[in-house]
Each structure stands twice: as C-alpha cells, then as structure tokens.
N, C-alpha and C positions, 0 to 999 in steps of 0.2 A: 513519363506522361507527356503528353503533348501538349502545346500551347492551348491548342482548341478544347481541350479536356480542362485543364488548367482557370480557364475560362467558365467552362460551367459546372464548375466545381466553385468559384467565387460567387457566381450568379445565383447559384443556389443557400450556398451558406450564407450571404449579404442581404438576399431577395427574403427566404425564411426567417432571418432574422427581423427584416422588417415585418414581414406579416405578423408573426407572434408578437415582437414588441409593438405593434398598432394593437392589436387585440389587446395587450396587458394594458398598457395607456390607455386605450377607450375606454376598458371598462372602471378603471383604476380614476378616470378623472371622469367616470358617468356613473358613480356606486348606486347601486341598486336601480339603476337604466338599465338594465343587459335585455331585457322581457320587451322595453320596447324597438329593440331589433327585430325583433320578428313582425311586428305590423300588425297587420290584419290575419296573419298565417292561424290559421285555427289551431289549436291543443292537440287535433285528432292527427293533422298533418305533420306537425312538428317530430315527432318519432319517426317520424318515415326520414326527416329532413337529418335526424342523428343520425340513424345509419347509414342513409346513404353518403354524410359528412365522414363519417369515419371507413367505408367501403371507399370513399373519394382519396382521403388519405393512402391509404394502402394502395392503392392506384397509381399514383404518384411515388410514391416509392419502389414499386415495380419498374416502372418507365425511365425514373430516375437510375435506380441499379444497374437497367441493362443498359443505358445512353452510355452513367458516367465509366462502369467499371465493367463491360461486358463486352461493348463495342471496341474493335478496332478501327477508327476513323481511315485508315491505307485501307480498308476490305470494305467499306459500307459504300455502297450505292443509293442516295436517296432518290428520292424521284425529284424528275427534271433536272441533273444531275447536279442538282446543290451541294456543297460540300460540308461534311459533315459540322462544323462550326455553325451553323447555319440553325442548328436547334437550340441556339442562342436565343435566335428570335421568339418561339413559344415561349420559353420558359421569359422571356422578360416581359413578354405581352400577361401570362398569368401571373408574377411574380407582384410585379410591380404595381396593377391593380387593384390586388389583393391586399396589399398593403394601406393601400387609400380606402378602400369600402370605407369601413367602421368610422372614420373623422369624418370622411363626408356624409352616413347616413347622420351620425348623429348631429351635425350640421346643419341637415334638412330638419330633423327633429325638430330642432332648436326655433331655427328660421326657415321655413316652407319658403320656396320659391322654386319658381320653375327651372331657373337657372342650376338651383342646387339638385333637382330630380333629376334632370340631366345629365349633372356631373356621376349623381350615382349610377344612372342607368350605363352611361359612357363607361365607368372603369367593370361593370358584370358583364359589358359586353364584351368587352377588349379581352378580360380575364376566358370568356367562351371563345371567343376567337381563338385565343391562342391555346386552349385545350381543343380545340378541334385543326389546327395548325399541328399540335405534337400526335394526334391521332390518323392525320394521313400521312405524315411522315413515318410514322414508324409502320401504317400499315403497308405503305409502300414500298417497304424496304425489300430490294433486291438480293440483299445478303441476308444472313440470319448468324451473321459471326458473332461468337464464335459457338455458338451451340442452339439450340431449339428457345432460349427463354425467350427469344420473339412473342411467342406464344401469349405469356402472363401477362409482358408488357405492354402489347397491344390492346389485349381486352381488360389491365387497368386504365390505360389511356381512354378506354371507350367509356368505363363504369365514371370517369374524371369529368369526361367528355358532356356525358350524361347530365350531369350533376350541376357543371357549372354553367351551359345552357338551357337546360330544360327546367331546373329547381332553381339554380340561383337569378339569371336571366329573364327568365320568360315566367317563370311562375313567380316565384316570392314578387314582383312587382309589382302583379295583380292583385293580388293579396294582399299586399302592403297599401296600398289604395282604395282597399275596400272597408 
C-alpha cells in the first residue's frame, strides 16, 4: 500500500472517528437536546433530511471504496494533474468540520451570537466545499482503474455533494433561523 493510500486510510478512520465521537458526546452531554438540532426545519422536511442522511452515507462509502481500495495512485490522472495524495484535501475539508458542527451548533444554542453562527455556517461550508472538491475530482478523472466503479463513486460523490451543500449548507440554515 502506498504512503499516500496509507494516509487516507488514517484520515479516514481518525476523521470518522471524530465525527461519531462528537455526535455521541453532543448528545450524551445535551440528553434530550437532540430535536433542537434541527431548528426551525419543519417535521414534514426532516424525513426527507433522513434519507438523504443515510443516501449521503452510502455515498461516501462508494467514493471512499473506490479512492481507498480500487485506485491505483501510478495509473490515476486527476485533473490539473494533482497527484493522487491530493484527495487528502476533500476528505480533511469534510472530515474535520464535520466533527465541529454538533459542539458548535449546540454552542450557539446555549449562547446566540453572531460570532458562534458564523462559526457554524463556516465549518457546513468548508464540510460542502470539500464534498464538492471530491466530486470534480473524481468526476474528472482521466483513468477509470482499475475497472468501471468510477460509475457508483461518482454519483455517490454527487448524492454527498448534494446533501452537504444544498440540505446541510444552504438550507437547514434558513430554517434553522426561522
């Protein structure tokens, strides 16, 4: 396995780890606060927001599969010819925000300020970035090694894409405010 494989194979098990252990700690030191995460998001919305939470998952996993175990980093051409280590960057830009939501929404919760709305909007944006980071990267990929699952991985990267700019980003903020 190569270094650069090596690498986001750590980033991943470290990065996931923290996002589930945020999530367990928020809600574990905010018991029976889980319902005001969602904000203003209406009851009718919130189903839509499960499965496309759990379509996002499996999204990620696909993306994930074919980066960490399907790629050959000697045969991948990304665009603008980055080298394959380079899909470090997405995955730290999602990883790592992802991690922070939950302390900081509930944060804001606690004590409103502009400063703290910020902070949240700053790490859903970063977390969109960097799902739209792993989405032209793999859409642009010049190789497809070592077989076709380009395919799955890509349009989970997009259902990801989806999800964590348009639902998490752009929408739940509105909502969350209302």
């Amino acid at each position: 396995m190569t270094t650069s494989k090596i690498a986001l194979w750590a980033i991943n098990m470290l990065g996931g780890i923290a996002v589930i252990g945020s999530y367990v700690l928020g809600i574990q030191a905010h018991p029976g606060q889980g319902d005001r995460l969602w904000g203003g998001v209406p009851e009718g919305i919130r189903g839509i927001y499960t499965v496309s939470m759990l379509l996002s998952a499996v999204g990620y996993l696909l993306f994930f599969y074919h980066i960490a175990l399907r790629m050959d980093p000697a045969k991948v051409n990304l665009p603008w010819s980055v080298p394959f280590g380079s899909f470090a960057v997405p995955f730290l830009l999602i990883l790592v925000p992802s991690a922070l939501w939950m302390s900081l929404t509930f944060s804001y919760l606690e004590s409103p300020s502009i400063g703290s709305w910020i902070a949240v909007r700053v790490v859903l944006g970063l977390a969109a970035l960097g799902s739209l980071v792993m989405l032209v990267m793999l859409a642009g990929l010049k190789s497809w090694s070592p077989d076709q699952f380009w395919w799955p991985s890509t349009i989970g990267a997009g259902i990801f894409a989806f999800h964590l700019l348009c639902l998490d980003a752009l929408l739940w903020p509105v909502l969350f405010r209302s």
